[in-house]
N, C-alpha and C positions, 0 to 999 in steps of 0.2 A: 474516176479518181485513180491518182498514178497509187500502185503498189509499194509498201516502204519497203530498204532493203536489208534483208536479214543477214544478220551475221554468223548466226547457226542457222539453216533453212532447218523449215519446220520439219522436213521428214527424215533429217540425218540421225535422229537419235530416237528412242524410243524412252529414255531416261526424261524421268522428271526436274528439271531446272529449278535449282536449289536458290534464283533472284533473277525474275524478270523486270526487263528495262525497256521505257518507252522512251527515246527524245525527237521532241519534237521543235524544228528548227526551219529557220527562214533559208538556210546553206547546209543541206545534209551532204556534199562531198566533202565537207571540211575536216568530216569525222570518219569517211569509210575506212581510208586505211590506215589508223589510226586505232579502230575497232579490231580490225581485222588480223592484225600484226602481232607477233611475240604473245604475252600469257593472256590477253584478252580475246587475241583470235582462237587461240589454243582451248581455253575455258570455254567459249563459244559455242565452238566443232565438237569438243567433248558431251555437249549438253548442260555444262554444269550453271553456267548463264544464259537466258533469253535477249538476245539486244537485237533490238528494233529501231530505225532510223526512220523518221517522217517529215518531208515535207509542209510546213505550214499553208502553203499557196495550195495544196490540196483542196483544203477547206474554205477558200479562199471563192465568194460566188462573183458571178460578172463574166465576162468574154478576156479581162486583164487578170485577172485572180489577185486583185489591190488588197494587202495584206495590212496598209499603213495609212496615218492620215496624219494632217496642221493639229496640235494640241491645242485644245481651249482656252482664252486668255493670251497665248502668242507665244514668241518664243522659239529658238533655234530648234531645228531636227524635226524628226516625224515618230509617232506616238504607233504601235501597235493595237490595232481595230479587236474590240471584243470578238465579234461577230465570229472569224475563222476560229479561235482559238477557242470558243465556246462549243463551237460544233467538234470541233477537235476532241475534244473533253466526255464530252458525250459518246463518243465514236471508243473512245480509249480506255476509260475510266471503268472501274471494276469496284469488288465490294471491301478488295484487300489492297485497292491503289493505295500508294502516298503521293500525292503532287508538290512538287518544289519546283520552283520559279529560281531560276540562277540570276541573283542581282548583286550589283557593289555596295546594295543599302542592306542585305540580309543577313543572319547570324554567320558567323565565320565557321568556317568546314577547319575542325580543326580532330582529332582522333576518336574521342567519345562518341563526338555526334557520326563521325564516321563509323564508327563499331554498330553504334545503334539503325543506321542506316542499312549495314548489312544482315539483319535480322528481319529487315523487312519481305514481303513478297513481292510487291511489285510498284517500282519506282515511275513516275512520269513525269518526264523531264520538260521545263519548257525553259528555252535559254531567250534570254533578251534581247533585243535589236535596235538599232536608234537610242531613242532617248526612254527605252522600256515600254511599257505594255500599258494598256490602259488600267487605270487603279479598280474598276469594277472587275477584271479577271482577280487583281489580288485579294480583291475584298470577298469574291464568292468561291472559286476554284482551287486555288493554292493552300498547303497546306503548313507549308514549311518554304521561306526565303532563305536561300542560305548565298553566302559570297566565299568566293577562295581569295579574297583579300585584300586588304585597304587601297586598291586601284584601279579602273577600268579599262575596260578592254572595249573594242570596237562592238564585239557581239556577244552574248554570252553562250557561244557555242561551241568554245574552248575549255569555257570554267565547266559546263556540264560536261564534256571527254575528260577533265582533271577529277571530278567528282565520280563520274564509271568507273575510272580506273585505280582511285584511294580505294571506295569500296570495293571495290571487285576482290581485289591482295584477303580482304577477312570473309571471305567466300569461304568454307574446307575444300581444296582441293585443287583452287585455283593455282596454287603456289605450289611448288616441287620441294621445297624444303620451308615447313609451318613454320619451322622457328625461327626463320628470318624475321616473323614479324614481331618476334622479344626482343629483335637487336635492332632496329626499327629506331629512325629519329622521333621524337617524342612520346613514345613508351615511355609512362614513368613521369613525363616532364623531365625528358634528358634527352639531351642528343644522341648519337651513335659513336661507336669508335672509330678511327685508323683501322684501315683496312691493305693487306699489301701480299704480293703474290712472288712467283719467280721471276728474276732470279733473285737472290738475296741481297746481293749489292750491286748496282747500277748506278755508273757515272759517281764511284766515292760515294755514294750513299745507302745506306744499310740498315738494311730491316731490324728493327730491336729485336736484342737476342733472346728476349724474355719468349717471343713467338718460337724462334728455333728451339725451344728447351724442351720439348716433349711435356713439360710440364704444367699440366691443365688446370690446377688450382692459380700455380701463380699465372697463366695466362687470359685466366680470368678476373682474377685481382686487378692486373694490369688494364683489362677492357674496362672492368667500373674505375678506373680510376682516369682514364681518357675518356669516359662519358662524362667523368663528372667535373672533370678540368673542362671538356670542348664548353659544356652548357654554363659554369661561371665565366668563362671567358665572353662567350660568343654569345649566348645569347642570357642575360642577366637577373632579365624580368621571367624566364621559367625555371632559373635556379633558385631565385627568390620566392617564387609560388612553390615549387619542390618543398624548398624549409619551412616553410608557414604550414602544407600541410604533416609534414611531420612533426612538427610541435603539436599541431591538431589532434594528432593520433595517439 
């Protein structure tokens, strides 16, 4: 069986990893450097995350390693085989696993479930392929389906590198400056603010002067008041959920 490839190798650190990550995929170069790159390689090599990349065709028995087959009943596309993905499980699975199944039919990855994600020990990813996996892996192995969003993708082995990388941010450590993740789009059920750097005017346009003023209350007034203009404008239905739970409270 081929070796999956690590993104912290096992001997670069002596530190205990604060979220190991298993995914297990039919195309693992989709996600090397991808893993590898900016605060996930970084968190990685630091020790602070365990990420491991596997090969589903691994598990895969026969002289072809057929990972897939014609679904029951008919019908377009090919169905992934319990078989590999069971021995998979077996091979990977631990006492403090969580398994999720990256599908477009599963709860939506939205901050919560992401926070609660990152409290976990140890994640095991299995992303989808074709037409998904057979329903006896969801009905005995999985533990949680979750989708990054009302649309499908070819494989889900994009949405599981979106899901490594939401959680990964609420990791301590992962991140150079924590409090990026208070100013964070959906904290709160609010968007983020206008964001702008040097120089201050470029091409007739110009930085609000409220940012040059040194002054930090009203430049803080100013940010919740463009969180809270972006999220009525732009997005309606979680400035509406915002106010409902505030009357709640």
């Amino acid at each position: 069986m081929a070796q999956p490839f690590f993104i912290q190798p096992p001997t670069a650190t002596n530190r205990s990893s604060a979220l190991k990550i298993d995914l297990l995929t039919l195309f693992p170069g989709m996600v090397r450097g991808f893993l590898e790159e900016s605060i996930l390689g970084r968190a990685a090599r630091a020790g602070i995350l365990e990420l491991r990349v596997h090969n589903l065709r691994d598990w895969a028995g026969g002289k072809h390693q057929v990972t897939d087959d014609r679904p029951f009943g008919g019908g377009a596309g090919m169905v992934l085989k319990p078989e590999p993905v069971f021995a998979a499980f077996e091979d990977l699975r631990g006492a403090e696993t969580s398994a999720i199944y990256l599908a477009p039919d599963g709860e939506p990855l939205k901050t919560p479930l992401v926070k609660e994600l990152a409290r976990e020990k140890h994640l095991l990813l299995l992303s989808g392929h074709y037409e998904g996996v057979d329903q006896r892996v969801r009905d005995c192995l999985i533990d949680r389906e979750i989708s990054i969003g009302d649309y499908v993708l070819t494989n889900g082995t994009l949405a599981a590198a979106v899901l490594v990388d939401a959680v990964a941010r609420h990791i301590p450590g992962v991140l150079g400056e924590e409090k990026s993740l208070t100013q964070d789009s959906y904290e709160g059920n609010v968007l983020s603010f206008p964001q702008y750097t040097r120089p201050a005017e470029f091409r007739g346009m110009k930085v609000p002067d409220v940012l040059l003023s040194g002054d930090h209350g009203a430049i803080e007034r100013w940010r919740q008041e463009m969180r809270a203009r972006r999220t009525r404008e732009i997005r309606p239905d979680l400035h509406k959920e915002r106010t409902n739970d505030e009357r709640d409270c």
